[in-house]
DSSP file (Angstrom, degrees, kcal/mol; ACC not computed):
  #  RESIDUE AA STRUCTURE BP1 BP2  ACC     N-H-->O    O-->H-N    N-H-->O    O-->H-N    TCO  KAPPA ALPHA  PHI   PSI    X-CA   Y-CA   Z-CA
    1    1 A X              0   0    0      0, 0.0     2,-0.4     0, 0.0    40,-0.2   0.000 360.0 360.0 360.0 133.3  -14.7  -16.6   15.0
    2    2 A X  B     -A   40   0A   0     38,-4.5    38,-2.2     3,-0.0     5,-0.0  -0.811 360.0-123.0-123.0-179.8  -12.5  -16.2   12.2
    3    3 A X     >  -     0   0    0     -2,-0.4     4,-0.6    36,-0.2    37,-0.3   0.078  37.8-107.6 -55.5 170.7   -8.8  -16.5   11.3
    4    4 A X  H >> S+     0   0    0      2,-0.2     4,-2.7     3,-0.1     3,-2.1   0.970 123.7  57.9 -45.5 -76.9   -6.7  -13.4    9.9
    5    5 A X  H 3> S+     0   0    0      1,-0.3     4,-1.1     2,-0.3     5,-0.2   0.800 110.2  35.5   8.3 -77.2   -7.0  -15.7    6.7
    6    6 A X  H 3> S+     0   0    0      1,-0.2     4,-2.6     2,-0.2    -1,-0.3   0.800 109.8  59.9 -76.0 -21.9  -10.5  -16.0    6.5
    7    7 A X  H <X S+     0   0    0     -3,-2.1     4,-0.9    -4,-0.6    -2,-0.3   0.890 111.2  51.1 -88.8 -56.2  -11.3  -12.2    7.7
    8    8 A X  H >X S+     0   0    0     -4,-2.7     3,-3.2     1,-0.3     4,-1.0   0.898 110.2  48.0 -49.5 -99.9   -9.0  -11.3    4.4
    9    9 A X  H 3< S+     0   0    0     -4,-1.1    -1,-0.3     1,-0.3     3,-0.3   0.553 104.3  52.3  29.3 -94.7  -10.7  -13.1    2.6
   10   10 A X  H 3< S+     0   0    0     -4,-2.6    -1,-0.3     1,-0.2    -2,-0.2   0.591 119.2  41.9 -49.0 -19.0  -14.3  -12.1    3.6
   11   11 A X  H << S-     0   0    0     -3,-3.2    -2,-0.3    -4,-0.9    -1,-0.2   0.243 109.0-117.6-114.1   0.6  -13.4   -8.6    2.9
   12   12 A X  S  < S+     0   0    0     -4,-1.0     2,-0.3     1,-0.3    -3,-0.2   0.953  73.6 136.1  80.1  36.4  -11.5   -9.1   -0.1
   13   13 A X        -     0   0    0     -5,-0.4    -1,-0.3    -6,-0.1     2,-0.3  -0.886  55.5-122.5-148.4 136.7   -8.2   -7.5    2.2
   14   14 A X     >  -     0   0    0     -2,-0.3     4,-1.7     1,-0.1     3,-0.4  -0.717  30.5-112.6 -93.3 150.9   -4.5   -9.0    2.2
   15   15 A X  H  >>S+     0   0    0     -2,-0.3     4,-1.2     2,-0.2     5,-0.7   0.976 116.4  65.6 -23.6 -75.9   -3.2  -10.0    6.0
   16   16 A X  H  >5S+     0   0    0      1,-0.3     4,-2.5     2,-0.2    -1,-0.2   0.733 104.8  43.2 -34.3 -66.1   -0.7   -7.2    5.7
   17   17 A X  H  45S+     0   0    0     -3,-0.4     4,-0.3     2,-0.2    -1,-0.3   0.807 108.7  48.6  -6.9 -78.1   -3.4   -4.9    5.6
   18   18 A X  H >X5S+     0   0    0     -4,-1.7     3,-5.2    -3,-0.5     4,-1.6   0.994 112.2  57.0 -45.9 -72.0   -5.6   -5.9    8.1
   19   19 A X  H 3X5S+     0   0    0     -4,-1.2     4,-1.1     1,-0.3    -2,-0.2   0.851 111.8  40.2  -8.2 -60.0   -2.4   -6.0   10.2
   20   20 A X  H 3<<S+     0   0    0     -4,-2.5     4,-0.4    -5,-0.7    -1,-0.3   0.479 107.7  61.5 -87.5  -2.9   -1.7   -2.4    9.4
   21   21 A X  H <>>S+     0   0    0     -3,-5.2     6,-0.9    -4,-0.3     4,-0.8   0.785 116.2  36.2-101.6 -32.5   -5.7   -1.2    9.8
   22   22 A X  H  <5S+     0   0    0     -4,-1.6    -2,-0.2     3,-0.3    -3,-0.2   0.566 108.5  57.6-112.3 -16.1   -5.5   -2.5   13.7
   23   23 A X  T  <5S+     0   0    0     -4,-1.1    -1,-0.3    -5,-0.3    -2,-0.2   0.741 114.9  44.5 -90.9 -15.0   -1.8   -1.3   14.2
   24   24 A X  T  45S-     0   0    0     -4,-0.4    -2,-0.2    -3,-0.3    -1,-0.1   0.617 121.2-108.7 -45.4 -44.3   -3.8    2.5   13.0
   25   25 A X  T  <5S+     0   0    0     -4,-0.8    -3,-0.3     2,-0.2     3,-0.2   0.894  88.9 122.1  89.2  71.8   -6.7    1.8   15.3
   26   26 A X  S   <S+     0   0    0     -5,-0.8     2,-0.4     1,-0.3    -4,-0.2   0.232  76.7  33.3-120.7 -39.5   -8.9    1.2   12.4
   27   27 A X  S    S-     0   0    0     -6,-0.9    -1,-0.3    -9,-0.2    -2,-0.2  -0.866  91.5-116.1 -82.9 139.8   -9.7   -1.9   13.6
   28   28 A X        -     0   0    0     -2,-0.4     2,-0.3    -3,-0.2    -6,-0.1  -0.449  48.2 -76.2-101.0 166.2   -9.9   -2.9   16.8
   29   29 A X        -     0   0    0      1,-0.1    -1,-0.1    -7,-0.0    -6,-0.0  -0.462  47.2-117.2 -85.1 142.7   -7.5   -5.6   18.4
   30   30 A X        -     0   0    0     -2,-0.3    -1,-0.1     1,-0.1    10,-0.1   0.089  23.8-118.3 -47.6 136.9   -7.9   -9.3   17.5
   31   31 A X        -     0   0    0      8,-0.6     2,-0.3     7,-0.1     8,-0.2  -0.060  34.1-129.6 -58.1-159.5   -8.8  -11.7   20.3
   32   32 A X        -     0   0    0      6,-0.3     2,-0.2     7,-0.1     6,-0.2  -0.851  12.2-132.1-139.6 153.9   -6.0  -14.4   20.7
   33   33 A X    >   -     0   0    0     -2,-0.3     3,-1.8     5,-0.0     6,-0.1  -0.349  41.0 -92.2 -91.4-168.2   -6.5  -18.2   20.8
   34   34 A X  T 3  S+     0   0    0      1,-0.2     0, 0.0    -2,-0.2     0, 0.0   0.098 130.8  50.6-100.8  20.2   -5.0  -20.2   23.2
   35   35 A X  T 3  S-     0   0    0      2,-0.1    -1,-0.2     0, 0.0     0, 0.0  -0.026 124.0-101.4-154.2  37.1   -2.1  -20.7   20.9
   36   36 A X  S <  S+     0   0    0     -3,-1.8     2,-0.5     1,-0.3    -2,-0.1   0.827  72.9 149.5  83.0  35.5   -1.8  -17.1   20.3
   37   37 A X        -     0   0    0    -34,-0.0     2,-0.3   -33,-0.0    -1,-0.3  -0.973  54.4-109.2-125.5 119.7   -3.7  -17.2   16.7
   38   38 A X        -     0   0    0     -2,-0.5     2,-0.8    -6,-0.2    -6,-0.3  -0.111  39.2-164.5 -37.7 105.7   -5.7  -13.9   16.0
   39   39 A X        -     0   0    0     -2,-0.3    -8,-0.6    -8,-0.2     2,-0.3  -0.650   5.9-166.2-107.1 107.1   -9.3  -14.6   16.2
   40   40 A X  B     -A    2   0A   0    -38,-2.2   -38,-4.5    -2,-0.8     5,-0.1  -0.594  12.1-137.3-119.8 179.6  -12.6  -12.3   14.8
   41   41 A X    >>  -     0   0    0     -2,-0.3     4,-2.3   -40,-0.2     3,-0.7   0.227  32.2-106.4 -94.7-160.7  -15.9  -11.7   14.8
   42   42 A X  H 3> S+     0   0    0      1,-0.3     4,-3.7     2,-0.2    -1,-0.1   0.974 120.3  58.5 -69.8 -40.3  -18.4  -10.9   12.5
   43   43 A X  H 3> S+     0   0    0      1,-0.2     4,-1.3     2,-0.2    -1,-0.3   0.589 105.2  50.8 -80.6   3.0  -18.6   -7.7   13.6
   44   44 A X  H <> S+     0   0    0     -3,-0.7     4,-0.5     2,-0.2     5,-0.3   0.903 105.2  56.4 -66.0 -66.6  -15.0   -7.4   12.8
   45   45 A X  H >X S+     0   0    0     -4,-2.3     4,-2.6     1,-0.2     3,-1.3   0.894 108.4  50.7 -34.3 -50.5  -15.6   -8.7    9.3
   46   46 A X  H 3X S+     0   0    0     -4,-3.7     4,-1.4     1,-0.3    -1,-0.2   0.971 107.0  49.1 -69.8 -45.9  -18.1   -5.9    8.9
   47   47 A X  H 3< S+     0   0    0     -4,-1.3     4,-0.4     1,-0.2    -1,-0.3   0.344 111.2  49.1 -66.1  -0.2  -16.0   -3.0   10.0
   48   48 A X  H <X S+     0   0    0     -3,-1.3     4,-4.8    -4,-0.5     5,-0.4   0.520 112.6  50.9 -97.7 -21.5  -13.1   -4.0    7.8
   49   49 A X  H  X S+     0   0    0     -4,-2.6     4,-3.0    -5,-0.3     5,-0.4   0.949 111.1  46.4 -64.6 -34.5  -15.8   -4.3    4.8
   50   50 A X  H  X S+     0   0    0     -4,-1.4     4,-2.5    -5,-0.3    -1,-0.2   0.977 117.8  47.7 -91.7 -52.6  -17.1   -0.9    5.7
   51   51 A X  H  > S+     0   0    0     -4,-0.4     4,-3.1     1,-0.2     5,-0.3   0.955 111.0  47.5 -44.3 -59.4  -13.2    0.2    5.7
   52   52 A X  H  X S+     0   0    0     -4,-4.8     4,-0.8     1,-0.2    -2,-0.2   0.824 111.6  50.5 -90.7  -4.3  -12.2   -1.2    2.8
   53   53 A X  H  X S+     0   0    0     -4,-3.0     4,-0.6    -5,-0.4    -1,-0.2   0.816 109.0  53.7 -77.0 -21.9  -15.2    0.1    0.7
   54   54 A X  H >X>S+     0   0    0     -4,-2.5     4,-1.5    -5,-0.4     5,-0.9   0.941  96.7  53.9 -82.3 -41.4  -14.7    2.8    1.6
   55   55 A X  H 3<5S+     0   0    0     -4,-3.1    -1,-0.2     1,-0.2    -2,-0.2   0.853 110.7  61.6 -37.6 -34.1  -10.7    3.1    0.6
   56   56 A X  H 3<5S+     0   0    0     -4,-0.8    -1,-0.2    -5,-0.3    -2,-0.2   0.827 103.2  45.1 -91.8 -17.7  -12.4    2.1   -3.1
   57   57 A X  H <<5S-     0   0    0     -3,-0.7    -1,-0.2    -4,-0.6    -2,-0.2   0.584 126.3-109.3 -90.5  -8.3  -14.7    5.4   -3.1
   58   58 A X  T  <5 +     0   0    0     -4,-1.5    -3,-0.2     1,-0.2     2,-0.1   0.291  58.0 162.8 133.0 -40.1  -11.6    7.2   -2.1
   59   59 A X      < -     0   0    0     -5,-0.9    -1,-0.2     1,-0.1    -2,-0.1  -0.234  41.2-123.4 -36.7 100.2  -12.1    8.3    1.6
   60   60 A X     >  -     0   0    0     -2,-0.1     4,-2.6     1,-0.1    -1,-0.1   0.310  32.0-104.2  -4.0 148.9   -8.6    9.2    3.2
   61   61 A X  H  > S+     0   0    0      2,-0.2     4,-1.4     3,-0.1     5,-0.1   0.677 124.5  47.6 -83.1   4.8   -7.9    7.0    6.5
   62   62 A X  H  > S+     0   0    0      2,-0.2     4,-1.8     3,-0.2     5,-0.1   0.762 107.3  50.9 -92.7 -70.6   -8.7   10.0    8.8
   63   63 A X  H  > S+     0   0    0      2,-0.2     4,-2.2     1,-0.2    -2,-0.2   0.879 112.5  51.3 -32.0 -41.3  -11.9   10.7    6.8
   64   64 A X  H  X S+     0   0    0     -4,-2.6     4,-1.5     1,-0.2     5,-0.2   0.959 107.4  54.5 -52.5 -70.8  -12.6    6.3    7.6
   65   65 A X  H  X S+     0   0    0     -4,-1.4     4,-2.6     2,-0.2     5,-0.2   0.905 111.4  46.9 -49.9 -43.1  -12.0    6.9   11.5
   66   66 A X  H >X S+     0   0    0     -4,-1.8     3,-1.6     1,-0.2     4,-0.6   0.831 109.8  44.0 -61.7 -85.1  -14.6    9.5   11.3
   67   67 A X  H >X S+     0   0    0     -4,-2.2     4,-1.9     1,-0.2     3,-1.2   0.691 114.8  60.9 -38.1 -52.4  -17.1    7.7    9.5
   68   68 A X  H 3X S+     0   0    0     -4,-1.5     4,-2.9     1,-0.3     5,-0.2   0.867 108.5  38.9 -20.1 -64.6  -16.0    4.8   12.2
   69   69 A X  H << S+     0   0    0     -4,-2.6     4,-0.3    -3,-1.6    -1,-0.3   0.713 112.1  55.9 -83.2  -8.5  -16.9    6.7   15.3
   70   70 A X  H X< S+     0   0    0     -3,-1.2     3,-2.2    -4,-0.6     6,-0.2   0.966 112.2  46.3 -60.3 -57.4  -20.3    8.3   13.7
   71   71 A X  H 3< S+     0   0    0     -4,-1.9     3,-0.3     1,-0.3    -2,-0.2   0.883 110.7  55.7 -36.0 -49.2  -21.3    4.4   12.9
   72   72 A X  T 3< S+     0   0    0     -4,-2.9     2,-0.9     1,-0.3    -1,-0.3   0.880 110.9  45.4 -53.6 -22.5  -20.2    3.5   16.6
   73   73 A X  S X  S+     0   0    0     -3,-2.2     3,-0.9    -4,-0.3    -1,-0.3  -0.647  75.6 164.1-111.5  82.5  -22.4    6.0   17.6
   74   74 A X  T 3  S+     0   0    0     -2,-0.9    -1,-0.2    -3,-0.3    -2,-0.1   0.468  72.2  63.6 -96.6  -7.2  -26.1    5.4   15.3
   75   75 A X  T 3  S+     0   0    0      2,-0.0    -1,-0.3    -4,-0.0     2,-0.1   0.534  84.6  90.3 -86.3 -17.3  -28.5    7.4   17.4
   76   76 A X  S <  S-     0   0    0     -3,-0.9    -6,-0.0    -6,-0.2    -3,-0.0  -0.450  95.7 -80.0-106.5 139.7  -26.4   11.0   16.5
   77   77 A X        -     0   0    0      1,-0.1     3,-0.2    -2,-0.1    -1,-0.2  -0.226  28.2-137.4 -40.4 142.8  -27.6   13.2   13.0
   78   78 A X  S  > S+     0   0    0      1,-0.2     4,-1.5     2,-0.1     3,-0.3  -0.033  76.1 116.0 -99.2  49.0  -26.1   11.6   10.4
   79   79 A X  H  > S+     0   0    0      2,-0.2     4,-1.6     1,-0.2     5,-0.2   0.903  83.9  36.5-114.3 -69.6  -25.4   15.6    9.3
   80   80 A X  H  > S+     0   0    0     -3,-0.2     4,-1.0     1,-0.2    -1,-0.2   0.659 105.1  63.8 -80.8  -3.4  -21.5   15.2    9.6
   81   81 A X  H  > S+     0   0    0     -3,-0.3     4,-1.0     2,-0.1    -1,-0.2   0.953 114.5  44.5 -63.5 -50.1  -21.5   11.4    8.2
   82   82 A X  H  X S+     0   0    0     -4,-1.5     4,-2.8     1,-0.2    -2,-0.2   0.722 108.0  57.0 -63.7 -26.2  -22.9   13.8    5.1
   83   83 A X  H  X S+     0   0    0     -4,-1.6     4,-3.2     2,-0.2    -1,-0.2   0.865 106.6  44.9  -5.1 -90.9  -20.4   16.3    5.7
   84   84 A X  H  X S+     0   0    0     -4,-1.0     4,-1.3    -5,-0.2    -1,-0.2   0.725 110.4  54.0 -41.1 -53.5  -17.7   14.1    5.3
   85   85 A X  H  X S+     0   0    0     -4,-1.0     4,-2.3     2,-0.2    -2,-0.2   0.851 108.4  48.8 -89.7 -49.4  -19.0   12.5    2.3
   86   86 A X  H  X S+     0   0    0     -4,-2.8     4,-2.2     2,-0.2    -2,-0.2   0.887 103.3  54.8 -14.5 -68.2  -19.6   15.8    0.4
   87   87 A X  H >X S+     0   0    0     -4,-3.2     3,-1.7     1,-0.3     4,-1.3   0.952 115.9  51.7 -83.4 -77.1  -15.9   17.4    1.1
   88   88 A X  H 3X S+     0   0    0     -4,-1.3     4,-1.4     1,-0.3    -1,-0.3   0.565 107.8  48.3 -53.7 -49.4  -15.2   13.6   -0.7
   89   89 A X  H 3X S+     0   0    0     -4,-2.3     4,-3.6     2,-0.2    -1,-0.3   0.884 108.3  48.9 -37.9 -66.4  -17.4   14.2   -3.5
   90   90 A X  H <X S+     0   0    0     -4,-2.2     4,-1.5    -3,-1.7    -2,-0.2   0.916 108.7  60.6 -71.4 -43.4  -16.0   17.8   -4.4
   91   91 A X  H  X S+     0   0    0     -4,-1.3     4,-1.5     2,-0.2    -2,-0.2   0.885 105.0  46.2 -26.2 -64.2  -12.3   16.0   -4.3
   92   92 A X  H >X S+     0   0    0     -4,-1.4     4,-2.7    -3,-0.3     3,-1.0   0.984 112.4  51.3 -54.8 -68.2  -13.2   13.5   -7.1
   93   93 A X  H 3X S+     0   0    0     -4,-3.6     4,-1.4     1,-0.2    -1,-0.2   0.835 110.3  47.8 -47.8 -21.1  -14.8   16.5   -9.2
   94   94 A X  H 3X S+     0   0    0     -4,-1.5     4,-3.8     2,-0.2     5,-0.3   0.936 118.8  40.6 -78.1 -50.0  -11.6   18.5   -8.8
   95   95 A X  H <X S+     0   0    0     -4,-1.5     4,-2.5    -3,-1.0     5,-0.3   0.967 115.6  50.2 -86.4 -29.5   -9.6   15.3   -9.9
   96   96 A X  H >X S+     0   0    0     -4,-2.7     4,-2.4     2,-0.2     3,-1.4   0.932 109.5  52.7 -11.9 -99.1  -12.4   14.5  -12.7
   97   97 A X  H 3< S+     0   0    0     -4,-1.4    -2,-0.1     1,-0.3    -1,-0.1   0.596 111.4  51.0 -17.8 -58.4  -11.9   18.2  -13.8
   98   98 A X  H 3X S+     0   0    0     -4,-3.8     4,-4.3     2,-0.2     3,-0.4   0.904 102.7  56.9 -20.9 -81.8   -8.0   17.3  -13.9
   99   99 A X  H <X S+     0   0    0     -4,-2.5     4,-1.7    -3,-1.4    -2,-0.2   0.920 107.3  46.2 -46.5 -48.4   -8.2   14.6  -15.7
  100  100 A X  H  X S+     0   0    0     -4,-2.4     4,-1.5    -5,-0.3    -1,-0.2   0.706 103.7  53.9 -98.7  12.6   -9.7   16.2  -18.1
  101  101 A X  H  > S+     0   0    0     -3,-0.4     4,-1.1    -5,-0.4    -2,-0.2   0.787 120.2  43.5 -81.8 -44.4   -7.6   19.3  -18.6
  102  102 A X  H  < S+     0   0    0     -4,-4.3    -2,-0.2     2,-0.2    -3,-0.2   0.555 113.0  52.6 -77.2  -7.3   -4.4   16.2  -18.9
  103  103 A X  H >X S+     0   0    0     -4,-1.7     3,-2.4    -5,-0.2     4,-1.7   0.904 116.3  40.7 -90.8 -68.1   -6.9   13.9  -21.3
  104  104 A X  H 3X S+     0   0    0     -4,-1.5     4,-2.0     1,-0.3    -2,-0.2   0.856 117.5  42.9 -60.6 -16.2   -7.4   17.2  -23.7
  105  105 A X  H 3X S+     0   0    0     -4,-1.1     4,-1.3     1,-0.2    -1,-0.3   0.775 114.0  50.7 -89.1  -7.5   -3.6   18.8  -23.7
  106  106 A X  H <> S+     0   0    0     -3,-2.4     4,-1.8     2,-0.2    -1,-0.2   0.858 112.0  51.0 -98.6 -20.4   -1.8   15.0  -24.3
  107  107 A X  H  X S+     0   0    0     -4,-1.7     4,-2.3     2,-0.2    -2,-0.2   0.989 111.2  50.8 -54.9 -65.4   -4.8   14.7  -27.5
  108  108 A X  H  X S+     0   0    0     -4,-2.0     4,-2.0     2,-0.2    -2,-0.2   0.847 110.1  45.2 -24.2 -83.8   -3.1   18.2  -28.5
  109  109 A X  H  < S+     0   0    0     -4,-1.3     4,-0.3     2,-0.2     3,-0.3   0.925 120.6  41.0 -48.6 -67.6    0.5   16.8  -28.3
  110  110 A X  H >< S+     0   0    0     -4,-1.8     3,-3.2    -5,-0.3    -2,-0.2   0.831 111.9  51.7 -47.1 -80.5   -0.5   13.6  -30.4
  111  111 A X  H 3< S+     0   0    0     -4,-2.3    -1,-0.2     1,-0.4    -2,-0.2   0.701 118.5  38.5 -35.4 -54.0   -2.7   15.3  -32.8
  112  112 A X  T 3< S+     0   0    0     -4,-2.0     2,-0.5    -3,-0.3    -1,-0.4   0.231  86.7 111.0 -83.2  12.6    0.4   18.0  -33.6
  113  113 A X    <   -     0   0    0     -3,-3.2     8,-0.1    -4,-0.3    -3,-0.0  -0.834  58.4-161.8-103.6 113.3    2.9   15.2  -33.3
  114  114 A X        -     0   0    0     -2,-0.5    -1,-0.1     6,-0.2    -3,-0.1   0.498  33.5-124.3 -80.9  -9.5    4.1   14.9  -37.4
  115  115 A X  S    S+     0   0    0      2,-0.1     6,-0.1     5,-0.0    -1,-0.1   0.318  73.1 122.3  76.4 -15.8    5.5   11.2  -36.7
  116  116 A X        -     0   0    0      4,-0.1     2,-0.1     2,-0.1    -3,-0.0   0.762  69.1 -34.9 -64.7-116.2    8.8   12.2  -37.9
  117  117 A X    >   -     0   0    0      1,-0.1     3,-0.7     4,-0.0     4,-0.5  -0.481  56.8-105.5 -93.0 177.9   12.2   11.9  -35.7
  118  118 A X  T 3  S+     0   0    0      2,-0.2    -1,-0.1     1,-0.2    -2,-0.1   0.404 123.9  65.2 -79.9 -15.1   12.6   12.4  -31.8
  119  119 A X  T 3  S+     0   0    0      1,-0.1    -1,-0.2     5,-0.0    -3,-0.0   0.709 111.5  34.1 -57.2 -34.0   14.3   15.8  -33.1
  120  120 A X  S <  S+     0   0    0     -3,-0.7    -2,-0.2    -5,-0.0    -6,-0.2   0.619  84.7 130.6 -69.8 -47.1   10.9   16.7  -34.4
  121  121 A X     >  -     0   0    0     -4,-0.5     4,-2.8     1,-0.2     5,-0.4   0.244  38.9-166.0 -54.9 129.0    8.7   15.2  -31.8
  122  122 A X  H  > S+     0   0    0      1,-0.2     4,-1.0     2,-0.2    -1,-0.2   0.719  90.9  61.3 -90.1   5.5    5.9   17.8  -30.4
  123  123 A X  H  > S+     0   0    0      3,-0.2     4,-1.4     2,-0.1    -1,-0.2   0.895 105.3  38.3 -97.0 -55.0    5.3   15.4  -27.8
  124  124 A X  H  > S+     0   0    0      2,-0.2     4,-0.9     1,-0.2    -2,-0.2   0.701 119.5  57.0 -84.7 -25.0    8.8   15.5  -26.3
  125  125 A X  H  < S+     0   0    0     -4,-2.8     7,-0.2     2,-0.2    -1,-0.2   0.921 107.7  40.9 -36.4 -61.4    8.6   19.4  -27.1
  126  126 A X  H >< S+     0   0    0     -4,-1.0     3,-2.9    -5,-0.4    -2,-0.2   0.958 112.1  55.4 -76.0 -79.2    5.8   20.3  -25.4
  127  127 A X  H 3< S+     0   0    0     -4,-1.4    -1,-0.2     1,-0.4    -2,-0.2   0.551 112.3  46.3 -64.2 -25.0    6.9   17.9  -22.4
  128  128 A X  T 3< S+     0   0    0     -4,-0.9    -1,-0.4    -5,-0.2     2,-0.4   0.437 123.6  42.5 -78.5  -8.0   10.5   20.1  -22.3
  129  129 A X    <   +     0   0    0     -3,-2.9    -1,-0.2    -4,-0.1     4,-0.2  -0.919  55.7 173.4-156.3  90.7    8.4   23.0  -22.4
  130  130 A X  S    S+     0   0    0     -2,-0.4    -3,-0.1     2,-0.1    -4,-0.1  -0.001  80.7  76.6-111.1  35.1    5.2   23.2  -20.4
  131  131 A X  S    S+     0   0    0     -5,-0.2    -1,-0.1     1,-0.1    -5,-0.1   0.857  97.2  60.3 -74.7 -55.8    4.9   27.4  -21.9
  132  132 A X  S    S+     0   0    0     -7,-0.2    -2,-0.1    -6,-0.2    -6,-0.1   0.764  80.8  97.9 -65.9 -37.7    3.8   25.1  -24.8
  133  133 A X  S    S-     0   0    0     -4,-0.2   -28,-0.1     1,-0.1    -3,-0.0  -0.154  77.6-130.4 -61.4 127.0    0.8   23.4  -23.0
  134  134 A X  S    S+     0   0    0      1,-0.1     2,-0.3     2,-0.0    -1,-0.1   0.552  84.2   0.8 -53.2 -27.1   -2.5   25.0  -24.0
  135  135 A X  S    S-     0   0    0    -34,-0.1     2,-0.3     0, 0.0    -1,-0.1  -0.954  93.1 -83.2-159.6 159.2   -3.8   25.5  -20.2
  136  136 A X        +     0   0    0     -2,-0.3   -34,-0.0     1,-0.1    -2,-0.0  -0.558  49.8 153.5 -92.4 150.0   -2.3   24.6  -17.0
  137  137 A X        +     0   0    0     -2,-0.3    -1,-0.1   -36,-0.1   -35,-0.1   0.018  22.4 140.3-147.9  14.4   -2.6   21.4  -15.9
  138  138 A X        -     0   0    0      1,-0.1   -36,-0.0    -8,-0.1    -2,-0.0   0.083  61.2 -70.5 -84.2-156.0    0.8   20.9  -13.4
  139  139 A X        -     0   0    0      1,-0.1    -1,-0.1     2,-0.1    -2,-0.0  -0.355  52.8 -92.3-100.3 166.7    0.3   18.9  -10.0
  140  140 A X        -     0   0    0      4,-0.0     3,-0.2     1,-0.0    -1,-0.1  -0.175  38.5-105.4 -57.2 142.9   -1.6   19.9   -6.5
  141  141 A X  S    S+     0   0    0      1,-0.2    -2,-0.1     3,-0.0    -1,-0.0   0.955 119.2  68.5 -17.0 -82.3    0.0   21.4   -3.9
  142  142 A X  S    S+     0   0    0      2,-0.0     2,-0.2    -3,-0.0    -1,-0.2   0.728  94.2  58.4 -36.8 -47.0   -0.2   18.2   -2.4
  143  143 A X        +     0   0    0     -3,-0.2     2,-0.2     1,-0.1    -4,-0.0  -0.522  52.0 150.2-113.9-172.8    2.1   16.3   -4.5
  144  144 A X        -     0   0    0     -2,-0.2    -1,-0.1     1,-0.1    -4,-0.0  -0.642  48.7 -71.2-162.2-152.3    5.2   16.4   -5.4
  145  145 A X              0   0    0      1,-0.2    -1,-0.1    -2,-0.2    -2,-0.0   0.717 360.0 360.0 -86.5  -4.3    8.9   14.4   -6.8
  146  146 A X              0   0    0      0, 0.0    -1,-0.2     0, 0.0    -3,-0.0   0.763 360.0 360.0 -98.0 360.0    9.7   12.8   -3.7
């Protein structure tokens, strides 16, 4: 059995975390010792590994609880595991795609940026401006100022 401590640790995950994956359901809850000190198992260890590799490819915490309960369940098509992983896939290209619509128009600003004063500056133009910006490039639906 291991500690919170050591469970971190072994998955490369701070306490707080872990904490916050099992107050979610992402985890399931830690046994107790008999002086009330979380204790888990391996197979604990594995499902926070599988959690937190997945958080590094990208994977939203509803997309994780799905992939969770397809793992629970190992016998079932992995059809919607692929699913899942897909709709993740086409996300990154969209923010890939992004990225590189914001890489070429801030090259643009520099490039046409004369060095002179902050009166001058095409960089602080174009950013007062975005009619200046060569293609549109402004944020997702999804985010926003607040």
């Amino acid at each position: 059995m291991l500690t919170i401590g050591k469970l971190g640790q072994g998955a490369g995950v701070k306490v707080p975390t872990i904490r916050y994956y099992e107050q979610i359901g992402l985890l399931p809850e830690a046994e107790r010792s008999a002086g009330n000190q979380r204790l888990y198992s391996r197979k604990a260890l594995d499902r926070l590994t599988f959690v937190r590799h997945a958080r590094e490819l990208g994977f939203t915490l509803d997309a994780i609880r799905d992939l969770l309960s397809l793992s629970d369940h190992p016998d079932q098509p992995c059809a919607a595991a692929d699913a899942i992983a897909k709709a993740q896939l086409a996300e990154i290209e969209k923010r890939l795609a992004r990225l590189a619509s914001l890489k070429v128009e801030l090259k643009r600003m520099v490039a046409q940026c004369a060095g002179g004063s902050i009166a001058d500056c095409r960089v602080i133009e174009v950013l007062g401006n975005h009619s200046l910006c060569a293609a549109e490039h402004g944020p997702r639906e999804s985010e926003g100022d607040s």
